[in-house]
C-alpha positions as CSV (number, residue, x, y, z in Angstrom):
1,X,28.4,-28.4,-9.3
2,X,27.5,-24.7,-10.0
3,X,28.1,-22.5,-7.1
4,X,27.3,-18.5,-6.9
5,X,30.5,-16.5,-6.4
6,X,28.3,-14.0,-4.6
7,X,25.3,-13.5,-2.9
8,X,22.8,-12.0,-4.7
9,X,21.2,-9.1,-3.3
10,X,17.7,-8.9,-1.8
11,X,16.4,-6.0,-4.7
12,X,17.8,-8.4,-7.2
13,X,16.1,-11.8,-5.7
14,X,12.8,-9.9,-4.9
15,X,12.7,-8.6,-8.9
16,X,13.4,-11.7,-9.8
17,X,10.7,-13.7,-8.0
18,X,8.3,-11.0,-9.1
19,X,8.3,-12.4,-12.2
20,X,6.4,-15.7,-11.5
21,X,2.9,-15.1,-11.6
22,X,0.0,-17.1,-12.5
23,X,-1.9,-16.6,-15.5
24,X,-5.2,-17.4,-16.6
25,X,-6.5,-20.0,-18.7
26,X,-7.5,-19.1,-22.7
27,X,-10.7,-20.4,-23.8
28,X,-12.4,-19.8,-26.8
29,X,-15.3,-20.9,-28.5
30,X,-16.8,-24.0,-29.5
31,X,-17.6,-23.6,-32.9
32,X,-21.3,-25.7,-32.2
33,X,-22.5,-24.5,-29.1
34,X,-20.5,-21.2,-28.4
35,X,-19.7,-22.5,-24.5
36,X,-15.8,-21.8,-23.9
37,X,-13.6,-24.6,-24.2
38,X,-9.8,-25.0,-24.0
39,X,-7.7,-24.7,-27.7
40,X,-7.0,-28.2,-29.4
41,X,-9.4,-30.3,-27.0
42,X,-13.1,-31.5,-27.3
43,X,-15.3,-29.2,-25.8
44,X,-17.1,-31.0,-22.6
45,X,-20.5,-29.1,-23.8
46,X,-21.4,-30.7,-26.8
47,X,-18.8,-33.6,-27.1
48,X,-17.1,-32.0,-30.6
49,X,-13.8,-31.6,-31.7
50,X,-13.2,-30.3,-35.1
51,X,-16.5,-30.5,-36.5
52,X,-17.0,-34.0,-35.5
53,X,-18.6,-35.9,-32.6
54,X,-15.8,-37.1,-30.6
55,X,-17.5,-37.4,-26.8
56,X,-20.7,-39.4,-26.1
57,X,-22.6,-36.4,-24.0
């Protein structure tokens, strides 16, 4: 099992967790009814993905 030789110092941890932050979701828009939607999925509006009718709205 891999054990640290040394402690790590608190700058060092404390940059390091700095680094996790949360980002926030792309949308862009559905191509029929201009509401946002997530990339590659069906948009929830209008029940289209890629020009078709793929959800019963």
């Amino acid at each position: 099992m891999a054990v640290p030789k040394r402690r790590m110092s608190r700058s060092n941890t404390r940059s390091r967790r700095s680094q996790w932050k949360a980002k926030a979701v792309q949308t862009v828009a559905c191509p029929q009814c201009r509401s946002p939607k997530l990339p590659h999925a069906a948009c929830s509006v209008c029940g289209t993905y890629n020009g078709r009718q793929v959800l019963e709205v």
